[in-house]
Short mmCIF file of the C-alpha atoms (twelve columns), coordinates in Angstrom:
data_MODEL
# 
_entry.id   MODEL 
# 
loop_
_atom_site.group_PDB 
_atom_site.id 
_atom_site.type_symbol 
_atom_site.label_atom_id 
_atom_site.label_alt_id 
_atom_site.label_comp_id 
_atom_site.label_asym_id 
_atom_site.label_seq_id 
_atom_site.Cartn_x 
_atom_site.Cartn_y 
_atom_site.Cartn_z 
_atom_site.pdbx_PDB_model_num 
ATOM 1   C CA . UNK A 1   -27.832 -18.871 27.760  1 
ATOM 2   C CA . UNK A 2   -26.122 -19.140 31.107  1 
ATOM 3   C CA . UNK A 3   -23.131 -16.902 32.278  1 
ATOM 4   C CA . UNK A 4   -21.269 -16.086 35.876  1 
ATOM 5   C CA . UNK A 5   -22.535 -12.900 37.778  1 
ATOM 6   C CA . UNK A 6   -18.511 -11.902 37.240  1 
ATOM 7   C CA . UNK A 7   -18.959 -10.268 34.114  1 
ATOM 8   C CA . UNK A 8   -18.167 -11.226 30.592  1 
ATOM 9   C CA . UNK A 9   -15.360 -8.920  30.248  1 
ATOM 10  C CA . UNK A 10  -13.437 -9.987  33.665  1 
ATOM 11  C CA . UNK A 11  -14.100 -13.132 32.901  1 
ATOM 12  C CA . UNK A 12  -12.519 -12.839 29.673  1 
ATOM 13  C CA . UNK A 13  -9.244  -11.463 30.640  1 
ATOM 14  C CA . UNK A 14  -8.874  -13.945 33.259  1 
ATOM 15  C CA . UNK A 15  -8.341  -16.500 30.167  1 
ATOM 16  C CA . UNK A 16  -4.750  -15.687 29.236  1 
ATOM 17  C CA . UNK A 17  -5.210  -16.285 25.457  1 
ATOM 18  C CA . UNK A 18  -8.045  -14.052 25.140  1 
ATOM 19  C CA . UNK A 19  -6.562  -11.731 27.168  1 
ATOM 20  C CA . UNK A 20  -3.151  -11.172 24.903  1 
ATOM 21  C CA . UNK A 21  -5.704  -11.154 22.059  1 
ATOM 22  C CA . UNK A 22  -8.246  -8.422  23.541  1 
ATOM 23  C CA . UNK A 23  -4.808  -6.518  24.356  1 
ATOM 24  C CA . UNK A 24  -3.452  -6.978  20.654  1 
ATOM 25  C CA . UNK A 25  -6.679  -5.811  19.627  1 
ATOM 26  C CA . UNK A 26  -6.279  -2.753  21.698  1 
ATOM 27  C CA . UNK A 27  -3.404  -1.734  20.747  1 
ATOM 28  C CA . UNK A 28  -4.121  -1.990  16.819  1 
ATOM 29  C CA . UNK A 29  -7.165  0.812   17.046  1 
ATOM 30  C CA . UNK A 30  -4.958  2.520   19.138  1 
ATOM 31  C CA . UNK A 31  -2.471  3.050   16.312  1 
ATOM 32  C CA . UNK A 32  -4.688  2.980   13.627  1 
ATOM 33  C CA . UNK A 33  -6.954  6.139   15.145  1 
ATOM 34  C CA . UNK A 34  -3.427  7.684   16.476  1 
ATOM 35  C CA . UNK A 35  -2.340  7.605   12.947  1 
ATOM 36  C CA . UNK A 36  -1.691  11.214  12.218  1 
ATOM 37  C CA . UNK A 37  0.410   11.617  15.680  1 
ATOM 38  C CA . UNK A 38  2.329   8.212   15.044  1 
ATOM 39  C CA . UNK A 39  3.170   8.259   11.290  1 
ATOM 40  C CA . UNK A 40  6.141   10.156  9.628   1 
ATOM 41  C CA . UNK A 41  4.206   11.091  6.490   1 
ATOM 42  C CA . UNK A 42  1.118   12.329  5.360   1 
ATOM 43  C CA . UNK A 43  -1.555  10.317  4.266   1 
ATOM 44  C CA . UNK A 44  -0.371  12.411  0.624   1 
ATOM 45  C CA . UNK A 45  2.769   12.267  0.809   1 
ATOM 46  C CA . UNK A 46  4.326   10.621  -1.840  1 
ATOM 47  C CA . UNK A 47  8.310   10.533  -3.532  1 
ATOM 48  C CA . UNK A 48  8.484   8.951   -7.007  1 
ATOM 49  C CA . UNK A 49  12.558  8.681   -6.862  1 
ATOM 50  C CA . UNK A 50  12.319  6.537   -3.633  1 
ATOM 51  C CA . UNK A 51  9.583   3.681   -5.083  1 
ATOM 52  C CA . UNK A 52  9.778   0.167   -3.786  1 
ATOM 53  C CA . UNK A 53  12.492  1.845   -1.245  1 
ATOM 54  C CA . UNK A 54  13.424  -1.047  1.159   1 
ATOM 55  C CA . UNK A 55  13.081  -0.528  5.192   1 
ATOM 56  C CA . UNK A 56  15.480  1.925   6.679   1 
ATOM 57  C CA . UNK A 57  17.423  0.889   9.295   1 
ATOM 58  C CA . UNK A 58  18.123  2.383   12.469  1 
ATOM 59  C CA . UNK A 59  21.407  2.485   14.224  1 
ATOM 60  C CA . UNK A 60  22.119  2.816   17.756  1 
ATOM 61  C CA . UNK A 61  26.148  1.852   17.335  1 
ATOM 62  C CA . UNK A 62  28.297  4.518   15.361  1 
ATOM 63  C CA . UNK A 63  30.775  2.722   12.840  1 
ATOM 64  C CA . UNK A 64  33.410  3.045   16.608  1 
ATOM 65  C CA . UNK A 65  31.468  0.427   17.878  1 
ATOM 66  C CA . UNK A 66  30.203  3.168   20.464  1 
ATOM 67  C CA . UNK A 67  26.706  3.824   21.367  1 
ATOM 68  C CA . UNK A 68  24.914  6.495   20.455  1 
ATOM 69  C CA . UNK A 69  21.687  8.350   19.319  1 
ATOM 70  C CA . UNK A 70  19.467  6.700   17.097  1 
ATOM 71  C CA . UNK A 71  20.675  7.563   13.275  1 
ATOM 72  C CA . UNK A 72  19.889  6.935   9.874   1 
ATOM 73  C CA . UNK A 73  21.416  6.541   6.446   1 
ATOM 74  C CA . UNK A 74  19.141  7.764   3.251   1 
ATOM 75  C CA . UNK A 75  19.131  5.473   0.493   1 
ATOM 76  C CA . UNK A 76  21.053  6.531   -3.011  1 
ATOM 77  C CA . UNK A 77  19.232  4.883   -5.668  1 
ATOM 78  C CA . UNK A 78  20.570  3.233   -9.042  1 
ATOM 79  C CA . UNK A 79  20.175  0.534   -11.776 1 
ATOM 80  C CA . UNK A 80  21.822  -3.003  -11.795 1 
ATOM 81  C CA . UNK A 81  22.859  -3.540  -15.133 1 
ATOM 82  C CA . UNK A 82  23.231  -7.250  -14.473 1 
ATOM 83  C CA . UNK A 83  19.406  -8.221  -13.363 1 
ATOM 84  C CA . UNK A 84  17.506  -4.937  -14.965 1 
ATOM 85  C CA . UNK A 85  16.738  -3.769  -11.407 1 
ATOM 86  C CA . UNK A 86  16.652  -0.450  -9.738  1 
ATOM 87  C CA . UNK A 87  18.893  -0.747  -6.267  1 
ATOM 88  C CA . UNK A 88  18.938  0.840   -3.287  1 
ATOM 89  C CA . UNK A 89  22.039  1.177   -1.543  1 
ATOM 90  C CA . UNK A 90  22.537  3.393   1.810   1 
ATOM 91  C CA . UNK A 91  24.738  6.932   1.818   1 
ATOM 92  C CA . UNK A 92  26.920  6.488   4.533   1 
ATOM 93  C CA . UNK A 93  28.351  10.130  4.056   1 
ATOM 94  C CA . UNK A 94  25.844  11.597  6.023   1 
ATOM 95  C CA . UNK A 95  24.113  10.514  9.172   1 
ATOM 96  C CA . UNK A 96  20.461  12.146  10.163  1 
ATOM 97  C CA . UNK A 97  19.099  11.791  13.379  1 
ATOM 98  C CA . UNK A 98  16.008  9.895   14.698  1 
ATOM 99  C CA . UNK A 99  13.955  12.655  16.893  1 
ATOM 100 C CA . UNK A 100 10.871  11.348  18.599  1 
ATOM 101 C CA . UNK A 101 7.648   14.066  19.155  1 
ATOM 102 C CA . UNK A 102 9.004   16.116  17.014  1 
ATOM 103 C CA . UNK A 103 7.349   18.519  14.356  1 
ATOM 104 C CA . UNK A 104 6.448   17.250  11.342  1 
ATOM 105 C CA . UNK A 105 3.068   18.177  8.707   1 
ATOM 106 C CA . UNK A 106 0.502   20.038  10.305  1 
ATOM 107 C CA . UNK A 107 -2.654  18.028  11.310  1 
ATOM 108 C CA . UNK A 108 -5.485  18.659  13.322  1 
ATOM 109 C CA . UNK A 109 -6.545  16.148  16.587  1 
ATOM 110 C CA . UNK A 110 -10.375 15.475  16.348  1 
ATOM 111 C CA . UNK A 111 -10.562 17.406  13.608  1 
ATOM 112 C CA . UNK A 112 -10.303 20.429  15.653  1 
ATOM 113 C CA . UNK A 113 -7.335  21.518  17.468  1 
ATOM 114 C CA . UNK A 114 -4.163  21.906  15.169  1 
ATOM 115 C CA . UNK A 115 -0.618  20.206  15.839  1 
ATOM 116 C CA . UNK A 116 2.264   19.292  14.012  1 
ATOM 117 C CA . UNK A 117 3.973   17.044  16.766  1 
ATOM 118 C CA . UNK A 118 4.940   13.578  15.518  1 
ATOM 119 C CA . UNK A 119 5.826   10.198  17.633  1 
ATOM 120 C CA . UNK A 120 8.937   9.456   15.307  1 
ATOM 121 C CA . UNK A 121 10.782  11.557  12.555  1 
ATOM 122 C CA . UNK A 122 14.490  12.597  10.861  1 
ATOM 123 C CA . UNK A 123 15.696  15.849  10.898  1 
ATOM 124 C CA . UNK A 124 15.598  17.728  8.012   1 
ATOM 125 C CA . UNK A 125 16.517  16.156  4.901   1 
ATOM 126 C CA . UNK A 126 16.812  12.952  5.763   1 
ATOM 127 C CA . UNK A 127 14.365  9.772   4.813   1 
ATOM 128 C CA . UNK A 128 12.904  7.370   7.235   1 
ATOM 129 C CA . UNK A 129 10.610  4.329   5.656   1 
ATOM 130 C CA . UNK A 130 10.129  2.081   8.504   1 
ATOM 131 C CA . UNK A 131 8.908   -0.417  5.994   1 
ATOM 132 C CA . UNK A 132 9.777   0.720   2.921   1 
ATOM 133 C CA . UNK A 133 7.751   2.198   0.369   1 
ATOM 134 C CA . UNK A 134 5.170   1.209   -2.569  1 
ATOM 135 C CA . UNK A 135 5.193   1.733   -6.155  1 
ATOM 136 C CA . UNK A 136 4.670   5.322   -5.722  1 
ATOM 137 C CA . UNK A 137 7.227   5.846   -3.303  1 
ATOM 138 C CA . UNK A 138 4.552   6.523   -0.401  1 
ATOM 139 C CA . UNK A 139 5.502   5.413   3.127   1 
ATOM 140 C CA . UNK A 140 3.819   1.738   3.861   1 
ATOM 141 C CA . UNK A 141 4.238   2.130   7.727   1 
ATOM 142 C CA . UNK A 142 2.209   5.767   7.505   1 
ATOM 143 C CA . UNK A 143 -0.262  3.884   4.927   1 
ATOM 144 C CA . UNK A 144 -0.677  0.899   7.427   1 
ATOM 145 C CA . UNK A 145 -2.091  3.010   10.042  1 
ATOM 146 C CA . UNK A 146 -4.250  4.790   7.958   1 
ATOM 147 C CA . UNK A 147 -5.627  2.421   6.259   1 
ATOM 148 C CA . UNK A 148 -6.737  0.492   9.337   1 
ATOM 149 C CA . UNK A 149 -8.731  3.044   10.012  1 
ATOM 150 C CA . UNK A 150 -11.511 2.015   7.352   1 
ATOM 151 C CA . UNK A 151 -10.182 -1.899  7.465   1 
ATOM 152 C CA . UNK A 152 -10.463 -1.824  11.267  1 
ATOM 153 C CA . UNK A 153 -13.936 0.471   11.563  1 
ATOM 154 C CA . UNK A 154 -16.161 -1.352  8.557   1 
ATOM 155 C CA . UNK A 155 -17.046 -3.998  10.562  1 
ATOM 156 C CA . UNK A 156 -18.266 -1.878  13.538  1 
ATOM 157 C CA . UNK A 157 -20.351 0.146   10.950  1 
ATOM 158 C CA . UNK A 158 -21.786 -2.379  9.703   1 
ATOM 159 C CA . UNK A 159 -23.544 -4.118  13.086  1 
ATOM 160 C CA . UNK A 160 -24.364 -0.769  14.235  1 
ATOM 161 C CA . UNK A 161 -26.967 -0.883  11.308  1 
ATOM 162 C CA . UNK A 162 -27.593 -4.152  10.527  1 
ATOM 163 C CA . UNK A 163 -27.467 -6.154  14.271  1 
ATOM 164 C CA . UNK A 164 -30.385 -2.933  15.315  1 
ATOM 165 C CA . UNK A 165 -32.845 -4.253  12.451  1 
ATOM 166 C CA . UNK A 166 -32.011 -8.014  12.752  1 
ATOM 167 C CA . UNK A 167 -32.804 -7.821  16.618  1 
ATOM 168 C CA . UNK A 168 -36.393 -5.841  16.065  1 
ATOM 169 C CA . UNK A 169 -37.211 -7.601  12.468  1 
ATOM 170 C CA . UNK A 170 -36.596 -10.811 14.677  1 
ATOM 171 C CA . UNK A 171 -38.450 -10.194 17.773  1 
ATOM 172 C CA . UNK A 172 -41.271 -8.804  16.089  1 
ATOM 173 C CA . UNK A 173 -41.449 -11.851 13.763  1 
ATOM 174 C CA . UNK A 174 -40.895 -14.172 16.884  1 
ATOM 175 C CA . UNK A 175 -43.260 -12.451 18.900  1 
ATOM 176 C CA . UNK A 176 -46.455 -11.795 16.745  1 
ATOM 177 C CA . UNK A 177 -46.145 -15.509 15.032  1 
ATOM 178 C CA . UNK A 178 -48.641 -16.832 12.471  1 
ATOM 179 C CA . UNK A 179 -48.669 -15.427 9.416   1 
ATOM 180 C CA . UNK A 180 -47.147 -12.164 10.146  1 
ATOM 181 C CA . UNK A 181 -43.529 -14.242 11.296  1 
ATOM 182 C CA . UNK A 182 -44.618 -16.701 7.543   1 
ATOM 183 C CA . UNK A 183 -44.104 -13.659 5.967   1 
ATOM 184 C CA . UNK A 184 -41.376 -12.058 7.600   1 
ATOM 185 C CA . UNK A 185 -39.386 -15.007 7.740   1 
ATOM 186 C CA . UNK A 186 -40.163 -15.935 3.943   1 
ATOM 187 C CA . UNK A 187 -38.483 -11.780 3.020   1 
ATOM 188 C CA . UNK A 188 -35.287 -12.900 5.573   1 
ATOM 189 C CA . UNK A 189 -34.824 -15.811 3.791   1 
ATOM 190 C CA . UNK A 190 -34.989 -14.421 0.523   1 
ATOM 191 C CA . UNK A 191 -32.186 -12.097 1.272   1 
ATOM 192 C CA . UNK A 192 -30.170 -15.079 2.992   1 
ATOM 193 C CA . UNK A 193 -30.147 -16.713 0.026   1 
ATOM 194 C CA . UNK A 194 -28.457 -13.354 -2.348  1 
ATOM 195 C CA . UNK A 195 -24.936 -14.616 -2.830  1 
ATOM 196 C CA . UNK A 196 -23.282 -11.755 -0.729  1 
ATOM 197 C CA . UNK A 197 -19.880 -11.806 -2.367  1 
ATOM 198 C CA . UNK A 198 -20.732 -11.935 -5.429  1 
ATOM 199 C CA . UNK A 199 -23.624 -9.280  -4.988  1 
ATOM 200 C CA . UNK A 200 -20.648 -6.718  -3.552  1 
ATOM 201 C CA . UNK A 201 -18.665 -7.444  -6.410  1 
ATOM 202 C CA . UNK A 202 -21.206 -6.757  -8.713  1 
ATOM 203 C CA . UNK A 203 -22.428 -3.506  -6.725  1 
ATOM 204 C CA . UNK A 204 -18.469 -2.402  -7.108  1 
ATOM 205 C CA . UNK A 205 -17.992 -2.599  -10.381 1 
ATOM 206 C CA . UNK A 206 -20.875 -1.031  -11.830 1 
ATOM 207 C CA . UNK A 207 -20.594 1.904   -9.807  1 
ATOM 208 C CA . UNK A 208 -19.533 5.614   -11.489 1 
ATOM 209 C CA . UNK A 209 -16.128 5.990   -11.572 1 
ATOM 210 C CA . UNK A 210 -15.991 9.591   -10.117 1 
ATOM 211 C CA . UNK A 211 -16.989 8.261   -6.507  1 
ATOM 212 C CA . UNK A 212 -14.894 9.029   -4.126  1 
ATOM 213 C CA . UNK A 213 -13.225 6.576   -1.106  1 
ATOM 214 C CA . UNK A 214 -15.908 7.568   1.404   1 
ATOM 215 C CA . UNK A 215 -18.769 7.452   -1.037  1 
ATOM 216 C CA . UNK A 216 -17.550 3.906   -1.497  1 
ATOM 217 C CA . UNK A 217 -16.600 3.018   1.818   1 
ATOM 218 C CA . UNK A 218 -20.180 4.383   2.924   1 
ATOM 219 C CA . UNK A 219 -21.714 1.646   0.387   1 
ATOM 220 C CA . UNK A 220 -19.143 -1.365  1.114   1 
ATOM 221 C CA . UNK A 221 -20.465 -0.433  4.739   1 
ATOM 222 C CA . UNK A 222 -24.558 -0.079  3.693   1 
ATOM 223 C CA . UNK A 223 -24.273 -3.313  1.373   1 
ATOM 224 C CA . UNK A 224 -22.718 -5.276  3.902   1 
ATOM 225 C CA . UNK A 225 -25.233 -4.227  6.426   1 
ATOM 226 C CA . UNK A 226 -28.174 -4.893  4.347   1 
ATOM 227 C CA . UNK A 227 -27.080 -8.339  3.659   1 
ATOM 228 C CA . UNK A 228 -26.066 -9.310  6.848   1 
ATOM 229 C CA . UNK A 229 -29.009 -8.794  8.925   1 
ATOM 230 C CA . UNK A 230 -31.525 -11.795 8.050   1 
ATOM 231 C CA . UNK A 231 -29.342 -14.620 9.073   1 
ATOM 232 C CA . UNK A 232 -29.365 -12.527 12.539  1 
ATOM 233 C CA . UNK A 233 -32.740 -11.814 12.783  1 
ATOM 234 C CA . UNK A 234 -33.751 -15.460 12.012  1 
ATOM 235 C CA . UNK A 235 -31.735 -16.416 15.145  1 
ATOM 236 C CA . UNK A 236 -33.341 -14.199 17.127  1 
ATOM 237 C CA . UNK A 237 -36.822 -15.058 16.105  1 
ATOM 238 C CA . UNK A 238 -35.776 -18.644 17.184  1 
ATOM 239 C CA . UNK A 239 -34.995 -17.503 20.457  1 
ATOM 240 C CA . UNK A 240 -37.737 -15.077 21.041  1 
ATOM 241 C CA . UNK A 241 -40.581 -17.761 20.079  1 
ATOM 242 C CA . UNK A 242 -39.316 -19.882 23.842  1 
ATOM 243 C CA . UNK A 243 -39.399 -17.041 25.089  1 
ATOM 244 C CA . UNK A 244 -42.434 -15.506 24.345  1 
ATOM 245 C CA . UNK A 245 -44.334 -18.000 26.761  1 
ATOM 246 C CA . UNK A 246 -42.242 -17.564 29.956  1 
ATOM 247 C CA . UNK A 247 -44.005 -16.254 32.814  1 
ATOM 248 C CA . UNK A 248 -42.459 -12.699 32.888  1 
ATOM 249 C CA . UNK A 249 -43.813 -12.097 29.724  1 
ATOM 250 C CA . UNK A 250 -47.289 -13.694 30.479  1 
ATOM 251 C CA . UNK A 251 -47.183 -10.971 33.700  1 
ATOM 252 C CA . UNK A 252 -45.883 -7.953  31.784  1 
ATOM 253 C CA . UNK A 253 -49.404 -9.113  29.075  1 
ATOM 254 C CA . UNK A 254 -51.163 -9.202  32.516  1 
ATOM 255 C CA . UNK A 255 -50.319 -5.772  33.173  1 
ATOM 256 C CA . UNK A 256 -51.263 -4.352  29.905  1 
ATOM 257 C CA . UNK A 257 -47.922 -3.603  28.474  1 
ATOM 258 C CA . UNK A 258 -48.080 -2.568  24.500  1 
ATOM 259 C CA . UNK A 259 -46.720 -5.620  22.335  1 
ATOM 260 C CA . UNK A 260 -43.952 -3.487  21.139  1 
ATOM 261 C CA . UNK A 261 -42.972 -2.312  24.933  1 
ATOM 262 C CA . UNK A 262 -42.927 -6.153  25.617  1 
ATOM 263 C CA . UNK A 263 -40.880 -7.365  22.660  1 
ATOM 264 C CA . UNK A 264 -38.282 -4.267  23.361  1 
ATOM 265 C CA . UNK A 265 -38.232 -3.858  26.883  1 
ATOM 266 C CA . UNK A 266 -38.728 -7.860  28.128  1 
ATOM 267 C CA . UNK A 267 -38.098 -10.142 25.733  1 
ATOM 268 C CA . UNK A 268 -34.954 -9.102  23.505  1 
ATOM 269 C CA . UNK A 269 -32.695 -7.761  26.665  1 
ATOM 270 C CA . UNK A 270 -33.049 -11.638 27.343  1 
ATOM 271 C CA . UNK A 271 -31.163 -12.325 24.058  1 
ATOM 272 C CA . UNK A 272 -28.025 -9.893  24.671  1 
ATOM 273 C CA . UNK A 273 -25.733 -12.487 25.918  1 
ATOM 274 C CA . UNK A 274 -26.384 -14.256 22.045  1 
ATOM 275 C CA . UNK A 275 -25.881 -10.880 20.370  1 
ATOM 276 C CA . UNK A 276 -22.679 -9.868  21.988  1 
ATOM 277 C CA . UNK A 277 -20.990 -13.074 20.870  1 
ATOM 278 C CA . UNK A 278 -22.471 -12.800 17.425  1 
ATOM 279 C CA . UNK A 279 -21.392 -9.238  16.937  1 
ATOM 280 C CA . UNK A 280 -18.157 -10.113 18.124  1 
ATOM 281 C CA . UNK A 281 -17.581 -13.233 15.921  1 
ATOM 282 C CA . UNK A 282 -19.281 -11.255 12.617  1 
ATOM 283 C CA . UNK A 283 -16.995 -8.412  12.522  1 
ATOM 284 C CA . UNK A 284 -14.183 -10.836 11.151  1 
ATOM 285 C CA . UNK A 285 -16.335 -11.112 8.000   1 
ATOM 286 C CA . UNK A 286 -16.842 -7.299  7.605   1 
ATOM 287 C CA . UNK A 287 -13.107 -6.794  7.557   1 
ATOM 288 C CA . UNK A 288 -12.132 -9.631  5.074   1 
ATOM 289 C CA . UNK A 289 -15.134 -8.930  2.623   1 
ATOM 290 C CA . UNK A 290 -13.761 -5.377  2.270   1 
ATOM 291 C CA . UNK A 291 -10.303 -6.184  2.306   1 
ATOM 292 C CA . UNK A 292 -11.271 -8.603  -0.399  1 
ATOM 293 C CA . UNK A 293 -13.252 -6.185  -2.608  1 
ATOM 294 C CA . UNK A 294 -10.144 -3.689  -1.824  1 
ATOM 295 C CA . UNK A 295 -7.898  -6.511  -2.942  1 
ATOM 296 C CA . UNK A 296 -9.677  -6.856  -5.921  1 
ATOM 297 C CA . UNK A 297 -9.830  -3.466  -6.957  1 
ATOM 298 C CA . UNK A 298 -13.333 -3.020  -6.652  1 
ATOM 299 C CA . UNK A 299 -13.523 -1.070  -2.576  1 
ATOM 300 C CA . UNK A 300 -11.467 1.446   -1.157  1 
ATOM 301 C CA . UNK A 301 -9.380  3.160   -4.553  1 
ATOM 302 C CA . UNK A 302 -6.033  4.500   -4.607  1 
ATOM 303 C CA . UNK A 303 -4.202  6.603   -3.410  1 
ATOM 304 C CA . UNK A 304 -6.630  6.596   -0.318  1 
ATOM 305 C CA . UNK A 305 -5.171  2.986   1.455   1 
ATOM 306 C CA . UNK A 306 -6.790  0.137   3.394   1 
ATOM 307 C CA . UNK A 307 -5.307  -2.672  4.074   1 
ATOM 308 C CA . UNK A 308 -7.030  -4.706  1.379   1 
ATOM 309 C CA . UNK A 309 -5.782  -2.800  -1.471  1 
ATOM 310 C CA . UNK A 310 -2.206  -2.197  -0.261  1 
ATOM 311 C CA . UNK A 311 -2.096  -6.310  -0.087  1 
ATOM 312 C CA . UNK A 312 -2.976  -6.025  -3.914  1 
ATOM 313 C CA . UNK A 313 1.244   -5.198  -4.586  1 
ATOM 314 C CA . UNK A 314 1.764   -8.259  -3.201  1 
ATOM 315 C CA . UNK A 315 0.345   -10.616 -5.365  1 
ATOM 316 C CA . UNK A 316 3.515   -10.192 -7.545  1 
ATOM 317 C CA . UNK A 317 5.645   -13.608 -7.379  1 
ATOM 318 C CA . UNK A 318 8.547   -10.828 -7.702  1 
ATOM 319 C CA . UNK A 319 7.403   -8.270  -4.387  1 
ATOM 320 C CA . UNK A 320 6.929   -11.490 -2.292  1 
ATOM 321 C CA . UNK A 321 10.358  -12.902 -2.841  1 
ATOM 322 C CA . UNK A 322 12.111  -9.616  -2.552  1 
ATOM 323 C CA . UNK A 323 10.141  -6.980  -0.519  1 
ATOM 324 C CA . UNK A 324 8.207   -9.519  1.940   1 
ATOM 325 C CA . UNK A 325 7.514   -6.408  3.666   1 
ATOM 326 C CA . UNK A 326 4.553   -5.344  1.377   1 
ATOM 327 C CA . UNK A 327 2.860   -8.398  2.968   1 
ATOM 328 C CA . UNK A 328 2.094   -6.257  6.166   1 
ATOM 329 C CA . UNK A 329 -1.508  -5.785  5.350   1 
ATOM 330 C CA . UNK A 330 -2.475  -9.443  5.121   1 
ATOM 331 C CA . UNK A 331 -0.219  -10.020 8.626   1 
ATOM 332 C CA . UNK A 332 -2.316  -7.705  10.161  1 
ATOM 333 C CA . UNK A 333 -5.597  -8.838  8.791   1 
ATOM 334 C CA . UNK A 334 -4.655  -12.014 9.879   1 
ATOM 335 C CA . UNK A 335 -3.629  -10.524 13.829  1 
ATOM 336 C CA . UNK A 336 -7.017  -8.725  13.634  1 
ATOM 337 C CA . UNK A 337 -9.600  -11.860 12.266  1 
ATOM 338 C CA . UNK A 338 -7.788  -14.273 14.521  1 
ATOM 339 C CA . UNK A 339 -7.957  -12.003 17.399  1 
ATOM 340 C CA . UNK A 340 -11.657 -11.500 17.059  1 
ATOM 341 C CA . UNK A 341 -12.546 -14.933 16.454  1 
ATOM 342 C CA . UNK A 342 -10.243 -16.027 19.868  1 
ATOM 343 C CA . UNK A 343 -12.202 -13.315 21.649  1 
ATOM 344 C CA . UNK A 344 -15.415 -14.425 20.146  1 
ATOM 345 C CA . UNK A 345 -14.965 -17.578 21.001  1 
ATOM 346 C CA . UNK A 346 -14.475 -17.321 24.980  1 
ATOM 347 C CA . UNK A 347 -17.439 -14.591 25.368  1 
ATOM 348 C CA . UNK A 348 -19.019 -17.768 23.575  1 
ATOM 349 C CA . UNK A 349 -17.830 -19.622 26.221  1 
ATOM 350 C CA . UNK A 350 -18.674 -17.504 28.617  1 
ATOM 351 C CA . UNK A 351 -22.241 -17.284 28.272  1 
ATOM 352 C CA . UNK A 352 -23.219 -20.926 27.149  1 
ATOM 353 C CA . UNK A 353 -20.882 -23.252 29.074  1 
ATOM 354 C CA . UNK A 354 -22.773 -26.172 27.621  1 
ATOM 355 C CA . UNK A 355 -20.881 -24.792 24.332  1 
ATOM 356 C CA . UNK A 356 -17.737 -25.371 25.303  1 
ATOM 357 C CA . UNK A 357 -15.578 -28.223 24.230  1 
ATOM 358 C CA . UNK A 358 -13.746 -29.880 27.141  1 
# 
């Protein structure tokens, strides 16, 4: 691996597509983890007589064709006795007032301190769905940003316990040889070759039905962790075994250094600029495999959201073609993967020019 003295992150922004995608990136987990400061509505909040409620819309001209403060009409539902549909139509007899950091339900910042300011709200009995609302009649813009949290975090989780084993199980293997690495190597592959998909979907199902979100999202995480690390490790036993023979490793043996000490503290720093670009281009996976098992019913359970199972509404012919808005989740799935992959891509770059397609 070769890369500049520069630095892999100025490098980065100095390419102007992977800089707009490192910003969108940036600004997504800043929403998502500002999500009880930023949304209208409680992660419980929920209004059965305003279900599949389409977007409200803001004004910012009165009906004089004057400007003025923002405003808002609440919707007055009923049923269309021509198509057998419930309609929405706005109640222009009352205006109510768009306030910004104002006080809203109580919350607590870290976890800690409590607050009740808000980014955006109505006054007082008025009704403000910036994208409408689900079957339940729960906000989908407050439900977007908190269920990025777990879409947006599972893939961080997930290297933080897998890419730690990989990198030692790897070295060690790489590094010893004979028929220590045989062995090691023979275990990696047998987990390679688990059908991971499959094996989560299996896992899901079968497991008790009084578990709550964060029991499961603690297992999507541990599952996806356990299978992911041998196809790292395997890489990184590959790279350790040329390195293993390089004269600053034949001088820290020289010196008496511990095996161990010279597989942790010589040869796998070597391999960083690999893992960085690996981490970065695996987390793409993490996110779709739970939003998938979300999707599917079978990860994150309602009426805790993620973005996987809040795309599951969508998979109605009927909801696509007349609320596109419950499509959000799989937009923003697609922002994140695409941004990580960009970004994955030019660290790629970065550190192997050879790599790069001219």
């Amino acid at each position: 691996m070769f890369y500049s003295d520069d630095g892999i992150l100025k490098q980065m922004l100095s390419d102007k597509i992977a800089a707009t995608a490192f910003l969108v990136l940036v600004f997504l987990y800043i929403a998502v983890f500002s999500a009880v400061f930023i949304s209208p509505y409680s992660r419980e909040y929920s209004d059965r007589q305003s279900a599949y409620a389409p977007p409200s819309k803001i004004y910012v001209i009165n009906e004089f064709g004057k400007i003025s403060k923002p405003y808002t009409y609440n919707f007055v539902r009923s049923f269309d006795e021509n198509t057998f549909r419930i309609k929405y139509t706005e109640d222009r007899s009352k205006k109510f007032a768009v306030k910004y950091f104002t006080k809203g339900y109580e919350y607590k910042i870290l976890g800690i301190i409590p607050c009740n300011i808000h980014f955006i709200n109505v006054e007082d009995g008025g009704k403000l769905y910036l994208l409408g609302t689900d079957i339940n009649g729960r906000d989908n813009f407050s439900r977007l940003l908190f269920g990025g949290q777990i879409s947006l975090t599972i893939g961080f989780l997930a290297l933080f316990i897998c890419f730690p084993i990989g990198l030692l199980y790897g070295g060690i293997a790489g590094y010893l040889g004979g028929k220590t690495d045989f062995l090691m190597m023979r275990i990696a592959e047998a987990i390679m070759s688990i059908p991971s998909f499959y094996l989560l979907i299996i896992l899901a199902s079968i497991l008790p039905a009084g578990m709550t979100s964060i029991q499961r999202f603690a297992l999507i995480v541990s599952i996806l962790a356990f299978i992911g690390w041998a196809g790292f490790a395997r890489v990184i036993r590959g790279m350790v075994l040329s390195l293993k023979e390089q004269d600053f490793v034949m001088s820290a043996v020289a010196s008496g250094a511990s095996k161990m000490r010279i597989i942790i503290k010589h040869i796998l720093p070597q391999t960083m600029s690999y893992v960085i670009v690996a981490m970065t281009l695996s987390i793409p996976s993490y996110i779709l495999s739970e939003s998938g098992l979300s999707f599917l019913g079978l990860g994150i359970q309602q009426p805790d959201a993620s973005w996987g199972n809040m795309l599951k509404e969508a998979q109605e012919f009927v909801n696509i073609t007349t609320r596109p808005w419950l499509l959000m989740p799989g937009f923003l799935i697609f922002v994140a993967v695409l941004a990580f992959n960009i970004i994955g891509d030019t660290i790629r770059d970065i550190v192997d020019p050879k790599s790069k397609v001219r």
